[in-house]
DSSP file (Angstrom, degrees, kcal/mol; ACC not computed):
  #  RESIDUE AA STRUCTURE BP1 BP2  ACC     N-H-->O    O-->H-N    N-H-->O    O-->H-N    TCO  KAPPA ALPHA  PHI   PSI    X-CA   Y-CA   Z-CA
    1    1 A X              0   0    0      0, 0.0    16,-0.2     0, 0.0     3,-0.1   0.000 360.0 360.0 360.0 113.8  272.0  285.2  155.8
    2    2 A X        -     0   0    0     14,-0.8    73,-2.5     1,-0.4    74,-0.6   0.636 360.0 -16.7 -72.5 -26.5  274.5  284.6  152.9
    3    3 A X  E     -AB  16  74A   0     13,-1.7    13,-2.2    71,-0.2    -1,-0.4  -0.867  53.7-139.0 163.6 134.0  272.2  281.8  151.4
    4    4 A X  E     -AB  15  73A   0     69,-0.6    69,-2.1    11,-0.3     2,-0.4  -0.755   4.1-156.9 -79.5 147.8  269.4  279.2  151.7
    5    5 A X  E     -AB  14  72A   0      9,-1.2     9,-3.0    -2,-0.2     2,-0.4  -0.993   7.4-156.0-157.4 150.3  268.6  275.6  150.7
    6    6 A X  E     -AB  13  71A   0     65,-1.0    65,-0.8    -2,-0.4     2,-0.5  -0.901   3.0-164.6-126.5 128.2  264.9  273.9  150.2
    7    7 A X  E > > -AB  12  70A   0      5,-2.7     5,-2.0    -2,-0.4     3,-0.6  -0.843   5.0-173.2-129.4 107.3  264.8  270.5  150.5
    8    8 A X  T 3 5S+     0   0    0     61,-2.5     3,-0.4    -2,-0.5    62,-0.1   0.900  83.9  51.4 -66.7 -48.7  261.4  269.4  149.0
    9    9 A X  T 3 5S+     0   0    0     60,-0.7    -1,-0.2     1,-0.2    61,-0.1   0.651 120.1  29.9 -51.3 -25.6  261.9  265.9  150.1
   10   10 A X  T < 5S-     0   0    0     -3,-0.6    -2,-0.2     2,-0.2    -1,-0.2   0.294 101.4-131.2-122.9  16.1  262.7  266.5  153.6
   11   11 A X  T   5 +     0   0    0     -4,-0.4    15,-0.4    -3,-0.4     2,-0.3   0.909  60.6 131.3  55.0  40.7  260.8  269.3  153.6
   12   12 A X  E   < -A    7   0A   0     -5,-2.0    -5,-2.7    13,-0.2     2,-0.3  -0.956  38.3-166.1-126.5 150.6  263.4  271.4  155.2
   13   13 A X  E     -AC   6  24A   0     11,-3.2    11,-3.9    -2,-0.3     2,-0.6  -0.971   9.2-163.7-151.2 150.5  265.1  274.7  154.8
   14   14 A X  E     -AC   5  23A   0     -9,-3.0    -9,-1.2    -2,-0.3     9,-0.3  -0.952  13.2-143.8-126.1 127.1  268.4  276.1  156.4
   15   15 A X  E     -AC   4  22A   0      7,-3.0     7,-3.5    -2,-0.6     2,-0.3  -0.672   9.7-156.3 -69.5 142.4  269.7  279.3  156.7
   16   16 A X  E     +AC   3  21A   0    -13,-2.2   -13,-1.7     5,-0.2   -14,-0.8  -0.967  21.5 165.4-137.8 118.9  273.8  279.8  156.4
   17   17 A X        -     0   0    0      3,-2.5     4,-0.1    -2,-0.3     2,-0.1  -0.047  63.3 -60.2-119.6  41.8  274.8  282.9  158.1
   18   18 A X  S    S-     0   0    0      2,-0.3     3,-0.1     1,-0.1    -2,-0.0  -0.366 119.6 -12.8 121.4 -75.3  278.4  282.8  158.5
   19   19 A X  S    S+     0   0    0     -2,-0.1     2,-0.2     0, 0.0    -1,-0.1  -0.025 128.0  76.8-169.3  -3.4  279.5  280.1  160.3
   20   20 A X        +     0   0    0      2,-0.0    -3,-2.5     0, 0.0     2,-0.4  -0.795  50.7 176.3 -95.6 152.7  275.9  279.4  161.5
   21   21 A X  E     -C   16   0A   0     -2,-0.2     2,-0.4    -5,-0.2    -5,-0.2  -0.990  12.8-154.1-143.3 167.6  272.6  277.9  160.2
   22   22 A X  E     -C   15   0A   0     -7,-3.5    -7,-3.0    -2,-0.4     2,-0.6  -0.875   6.3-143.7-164.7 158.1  269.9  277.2  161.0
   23   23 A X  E     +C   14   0A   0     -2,-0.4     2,-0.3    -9,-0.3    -9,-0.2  -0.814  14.5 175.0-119.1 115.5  267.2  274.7  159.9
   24   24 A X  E     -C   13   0A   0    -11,-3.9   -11,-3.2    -2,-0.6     2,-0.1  -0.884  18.7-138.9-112.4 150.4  263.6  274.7  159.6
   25   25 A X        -     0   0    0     -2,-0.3     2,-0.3   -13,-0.3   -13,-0.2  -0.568  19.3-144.0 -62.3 150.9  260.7  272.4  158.4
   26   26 A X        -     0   0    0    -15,-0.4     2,-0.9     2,-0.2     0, 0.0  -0.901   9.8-133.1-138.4-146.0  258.2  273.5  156.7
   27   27 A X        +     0   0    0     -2,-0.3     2,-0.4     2,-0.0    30,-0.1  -0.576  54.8 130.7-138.1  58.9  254.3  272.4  156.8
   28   28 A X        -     0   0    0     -2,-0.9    -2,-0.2     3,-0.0     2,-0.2  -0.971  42.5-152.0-114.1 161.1  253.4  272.0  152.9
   29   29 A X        +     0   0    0     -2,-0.4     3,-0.0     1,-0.1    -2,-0.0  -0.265  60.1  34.0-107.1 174.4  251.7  268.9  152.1
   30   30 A X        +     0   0    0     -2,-0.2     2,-1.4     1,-0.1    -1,-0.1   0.481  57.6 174.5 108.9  60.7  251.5  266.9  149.1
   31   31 A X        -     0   0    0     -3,-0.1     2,-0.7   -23,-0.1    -1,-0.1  -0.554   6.1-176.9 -95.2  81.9  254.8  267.4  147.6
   32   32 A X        -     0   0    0     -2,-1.4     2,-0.7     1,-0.1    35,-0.2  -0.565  16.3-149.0 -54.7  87.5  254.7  265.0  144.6
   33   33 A X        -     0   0    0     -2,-0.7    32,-0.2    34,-0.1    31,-0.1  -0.460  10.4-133.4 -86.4 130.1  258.0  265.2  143.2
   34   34 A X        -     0   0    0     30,-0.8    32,-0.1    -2,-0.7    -1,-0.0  -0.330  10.2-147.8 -54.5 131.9  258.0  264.6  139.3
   35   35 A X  S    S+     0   0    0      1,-0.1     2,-0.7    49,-0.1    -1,-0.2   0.640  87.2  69.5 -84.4  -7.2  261.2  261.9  139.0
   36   36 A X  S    S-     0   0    0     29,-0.1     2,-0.2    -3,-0.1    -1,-0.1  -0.905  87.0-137.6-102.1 129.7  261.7  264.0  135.2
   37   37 A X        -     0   0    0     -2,-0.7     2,-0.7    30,-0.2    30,-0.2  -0.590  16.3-163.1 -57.8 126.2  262.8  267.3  135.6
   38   38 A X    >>  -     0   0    0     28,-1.0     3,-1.4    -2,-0.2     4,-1.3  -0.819   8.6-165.8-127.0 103.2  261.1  269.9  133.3
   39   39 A X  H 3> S+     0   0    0     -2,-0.7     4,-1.1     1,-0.3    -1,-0.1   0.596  87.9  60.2 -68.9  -7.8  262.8  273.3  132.9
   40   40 A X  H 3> S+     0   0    0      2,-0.2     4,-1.5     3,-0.1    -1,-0.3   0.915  99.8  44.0 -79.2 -45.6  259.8  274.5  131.5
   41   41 A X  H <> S+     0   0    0     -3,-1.4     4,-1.8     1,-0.2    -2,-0.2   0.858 112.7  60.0 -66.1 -41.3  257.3  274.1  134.1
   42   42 A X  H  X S+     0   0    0     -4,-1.3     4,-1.2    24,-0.2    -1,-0.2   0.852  95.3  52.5 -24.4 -60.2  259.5  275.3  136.1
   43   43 A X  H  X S+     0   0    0     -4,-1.1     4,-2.7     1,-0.2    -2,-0.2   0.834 108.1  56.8 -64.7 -23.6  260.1  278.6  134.5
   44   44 A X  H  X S+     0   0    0     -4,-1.5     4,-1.3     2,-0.2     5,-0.3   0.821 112.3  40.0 -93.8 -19.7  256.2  279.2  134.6
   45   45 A X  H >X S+     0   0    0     -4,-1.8     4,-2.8     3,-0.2     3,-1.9   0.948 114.0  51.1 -76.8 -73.8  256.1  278.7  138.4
   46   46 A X  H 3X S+     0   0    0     -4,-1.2     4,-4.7     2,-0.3    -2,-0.2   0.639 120.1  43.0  43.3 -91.4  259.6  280.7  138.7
   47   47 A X  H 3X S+     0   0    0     -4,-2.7     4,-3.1     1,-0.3     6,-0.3   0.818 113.7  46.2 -47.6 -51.3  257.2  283.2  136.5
   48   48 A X  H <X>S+     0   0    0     -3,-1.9     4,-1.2    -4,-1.3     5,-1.1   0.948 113.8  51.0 -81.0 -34.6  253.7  283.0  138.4
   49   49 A X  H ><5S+     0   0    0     -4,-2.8     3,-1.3    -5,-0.3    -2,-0.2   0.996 104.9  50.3 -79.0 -39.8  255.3  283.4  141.4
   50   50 A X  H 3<5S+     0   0    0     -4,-4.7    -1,-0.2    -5,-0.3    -2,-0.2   0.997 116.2  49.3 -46.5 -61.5  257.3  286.5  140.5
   51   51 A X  H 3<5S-     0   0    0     -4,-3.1    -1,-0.2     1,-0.1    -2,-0.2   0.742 114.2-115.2 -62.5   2.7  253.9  288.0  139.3
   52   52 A X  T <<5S+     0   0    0     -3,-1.3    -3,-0.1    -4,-1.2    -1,-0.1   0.856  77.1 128.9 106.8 -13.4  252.0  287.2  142.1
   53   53 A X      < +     0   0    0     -5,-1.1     2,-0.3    -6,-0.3    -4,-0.1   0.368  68.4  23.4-104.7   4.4  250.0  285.1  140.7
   54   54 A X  S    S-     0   0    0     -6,-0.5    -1,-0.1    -5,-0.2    -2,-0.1  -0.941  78.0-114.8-163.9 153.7  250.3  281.9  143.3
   55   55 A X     >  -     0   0    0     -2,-0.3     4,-1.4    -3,-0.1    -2,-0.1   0.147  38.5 -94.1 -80.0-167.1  251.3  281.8  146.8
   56   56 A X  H  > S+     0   0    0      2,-0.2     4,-2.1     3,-0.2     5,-0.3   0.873 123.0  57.1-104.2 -20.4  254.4  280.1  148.0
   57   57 A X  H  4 S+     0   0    0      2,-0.2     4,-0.2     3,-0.2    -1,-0.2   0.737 112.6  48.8 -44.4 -33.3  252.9  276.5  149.0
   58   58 A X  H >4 S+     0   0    0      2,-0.2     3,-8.5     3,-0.1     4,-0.4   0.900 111.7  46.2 -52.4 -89.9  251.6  276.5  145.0
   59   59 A X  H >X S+     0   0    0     -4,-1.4     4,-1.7     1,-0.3     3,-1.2   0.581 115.3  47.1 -34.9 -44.6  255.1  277.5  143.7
   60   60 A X  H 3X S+     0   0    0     -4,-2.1     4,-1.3     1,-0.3     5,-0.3   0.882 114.4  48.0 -73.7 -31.6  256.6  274.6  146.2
   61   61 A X  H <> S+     0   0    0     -3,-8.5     4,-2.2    -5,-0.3    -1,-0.3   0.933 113.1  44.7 -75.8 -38.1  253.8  272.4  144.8
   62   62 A X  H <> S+     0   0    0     -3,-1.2     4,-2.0    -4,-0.4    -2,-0.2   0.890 116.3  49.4 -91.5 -37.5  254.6  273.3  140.4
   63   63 A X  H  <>S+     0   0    0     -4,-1.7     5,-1.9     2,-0.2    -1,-0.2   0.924 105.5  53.1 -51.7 -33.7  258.5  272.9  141.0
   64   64 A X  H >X5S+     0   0    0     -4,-1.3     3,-2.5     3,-0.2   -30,-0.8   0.983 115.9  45.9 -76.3 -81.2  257.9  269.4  142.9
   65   65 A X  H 3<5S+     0   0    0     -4,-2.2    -1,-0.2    -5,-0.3    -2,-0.2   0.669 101.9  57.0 -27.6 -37.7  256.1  268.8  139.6
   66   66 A X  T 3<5S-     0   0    0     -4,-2.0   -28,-1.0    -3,-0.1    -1,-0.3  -0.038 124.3-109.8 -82.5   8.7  258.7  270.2  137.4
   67   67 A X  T <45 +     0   0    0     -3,-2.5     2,-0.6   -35,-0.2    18,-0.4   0.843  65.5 152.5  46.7  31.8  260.8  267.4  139.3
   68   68 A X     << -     0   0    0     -5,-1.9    16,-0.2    -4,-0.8    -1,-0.2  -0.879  24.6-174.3-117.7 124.4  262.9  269.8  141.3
   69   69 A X        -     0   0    0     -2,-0.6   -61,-2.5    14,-0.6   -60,-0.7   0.734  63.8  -8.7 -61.8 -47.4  264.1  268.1  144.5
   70   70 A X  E     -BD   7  83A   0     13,-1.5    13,-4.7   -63,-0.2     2,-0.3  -0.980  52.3-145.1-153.2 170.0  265.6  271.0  145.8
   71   71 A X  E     -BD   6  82A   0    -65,-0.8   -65,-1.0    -2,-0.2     2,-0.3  -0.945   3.2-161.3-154.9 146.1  266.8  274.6  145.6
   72   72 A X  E     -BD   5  81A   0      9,-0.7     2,-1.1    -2,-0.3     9,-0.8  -0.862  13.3-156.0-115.9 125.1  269.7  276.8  147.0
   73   73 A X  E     -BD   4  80A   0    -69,-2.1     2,-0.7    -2,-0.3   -69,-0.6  -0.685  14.8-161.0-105.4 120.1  269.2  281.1  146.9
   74   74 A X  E  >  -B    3   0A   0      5,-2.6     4,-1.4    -2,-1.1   -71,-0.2  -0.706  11.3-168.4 -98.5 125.9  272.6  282.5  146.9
   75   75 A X  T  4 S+     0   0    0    -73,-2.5   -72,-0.2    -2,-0.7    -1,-0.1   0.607  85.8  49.6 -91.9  -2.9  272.6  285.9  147.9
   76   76 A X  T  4 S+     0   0    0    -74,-0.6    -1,-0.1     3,-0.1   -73,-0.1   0.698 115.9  45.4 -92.4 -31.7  276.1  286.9  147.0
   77   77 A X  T  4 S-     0   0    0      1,-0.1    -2,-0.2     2,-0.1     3,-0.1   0.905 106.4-125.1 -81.7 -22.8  275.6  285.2  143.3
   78   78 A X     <  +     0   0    0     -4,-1.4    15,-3.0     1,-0.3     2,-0.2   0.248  69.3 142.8  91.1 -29.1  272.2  286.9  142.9
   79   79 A X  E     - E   0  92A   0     13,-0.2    -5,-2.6    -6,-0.1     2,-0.4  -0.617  55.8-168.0-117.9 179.3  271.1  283.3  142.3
   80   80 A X  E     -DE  73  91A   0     11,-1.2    11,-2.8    -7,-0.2     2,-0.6  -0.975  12.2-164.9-127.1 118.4  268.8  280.4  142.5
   81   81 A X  E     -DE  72  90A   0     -9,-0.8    -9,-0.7    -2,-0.4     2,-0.6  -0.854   8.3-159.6 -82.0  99.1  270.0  276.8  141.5
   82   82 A X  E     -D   71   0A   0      7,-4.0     7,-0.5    -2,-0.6   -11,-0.2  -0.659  14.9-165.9 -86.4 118.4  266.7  274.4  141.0
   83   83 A X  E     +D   70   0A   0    -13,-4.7   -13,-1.5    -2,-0.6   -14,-0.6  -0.678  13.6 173.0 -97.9 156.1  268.3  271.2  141.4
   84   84 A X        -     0   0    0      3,-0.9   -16,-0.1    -2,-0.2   -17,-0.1  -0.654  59.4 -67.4-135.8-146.5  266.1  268.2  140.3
   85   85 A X  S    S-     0   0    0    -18,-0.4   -49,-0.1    -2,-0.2   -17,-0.1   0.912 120.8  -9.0 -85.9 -25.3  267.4  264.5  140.1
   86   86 A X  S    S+     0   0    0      2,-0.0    -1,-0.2    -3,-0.0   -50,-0.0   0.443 133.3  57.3-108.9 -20.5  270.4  264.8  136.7
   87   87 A X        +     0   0    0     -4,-0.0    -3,-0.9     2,-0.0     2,-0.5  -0.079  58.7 169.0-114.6-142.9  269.3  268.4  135.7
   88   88 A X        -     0   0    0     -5,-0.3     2,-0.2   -51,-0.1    -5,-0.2  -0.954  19.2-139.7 163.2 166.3  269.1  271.8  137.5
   89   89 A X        -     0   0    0     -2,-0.5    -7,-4.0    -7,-0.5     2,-0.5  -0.925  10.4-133.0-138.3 126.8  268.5  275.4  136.4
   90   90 A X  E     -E   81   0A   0     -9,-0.3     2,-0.4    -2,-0.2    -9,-0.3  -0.932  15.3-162.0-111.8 104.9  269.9  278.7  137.4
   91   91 A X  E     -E   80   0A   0    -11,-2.8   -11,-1.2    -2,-0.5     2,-0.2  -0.796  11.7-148.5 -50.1  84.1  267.7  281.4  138.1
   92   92 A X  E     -E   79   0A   0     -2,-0.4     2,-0.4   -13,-0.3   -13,-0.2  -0.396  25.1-172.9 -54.2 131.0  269.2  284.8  138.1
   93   93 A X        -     0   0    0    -15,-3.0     2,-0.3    -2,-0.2    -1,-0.0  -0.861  17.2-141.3-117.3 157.8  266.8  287.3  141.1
   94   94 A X        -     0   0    0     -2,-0.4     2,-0.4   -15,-0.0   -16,-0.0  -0.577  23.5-125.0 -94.3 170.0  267.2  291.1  141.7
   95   95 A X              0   0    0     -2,-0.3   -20,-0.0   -20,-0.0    -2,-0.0  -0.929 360.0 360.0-106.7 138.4  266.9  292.0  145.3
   96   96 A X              0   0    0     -2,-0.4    -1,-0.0     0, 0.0    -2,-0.0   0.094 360.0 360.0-103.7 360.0  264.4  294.5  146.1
C-alpha cells in the first residue's frame, strides 16, 4: 500500500497498491460534517489522536466537525492531506 483515501461522506476508504485498490466501508455513525472547515479543531484531533487520547471513530467524528470531507495518507510523501469543502491541511507523519 502506497496510499489511502477516507471519504467521510461515503464512508469509504481505499487502498492503492500499485496498480490495485481496494475499497472498504466503514461502520462509524453520525458523521456530521461541519460545511466550514476549521484548521484548528482539526489540529487538536490530529493531536489527541497521536496521544492516544481518543480512539479512531472519535478522531473520524472531531475532523467531520472541523469540516473535513475527506483525507488522503501518502506514504511516499510522509503525508496526510485533510481535504474539507475550499480548504485542506497537510499533515506531515513519521512512520513507526
Amino acid at each position: 500500500v502506497h496510499c489511502y483515501t477516507v471519504d467521510l461522506k461515503t464512508r469509504n476508504i481505499v487502498y492503492y497498491a500499485g496498480m490495485k485498490n481496494l475499497s472498504r466501508k466503514f461502520a462509524v455513525e453520525d458523521l456530521d460534517i461541519d460545511p466550514r472547515f476549521n484548521a484548528n479543531i482539526l489540529k487538536e484531533a490530529i493531536l489527541a489522536m497521536q496521544q492516544k487520547r481518543i480512539d479512531y471513530p472519535e478522531f473520524l467524528r472531531r475532523i467531520a466537525g472541523a469540516g473535513v470531507e475527506g483525507y488522503e495518507a501518502d506514504f511516499k510523501t510522509k503525508q496526510i492531506t485533510y481535504r474539507g469543502r475550499r480548504n485542506f491541511h497537510v499533515e506531515p507523519f513519521k512512520l513507526s
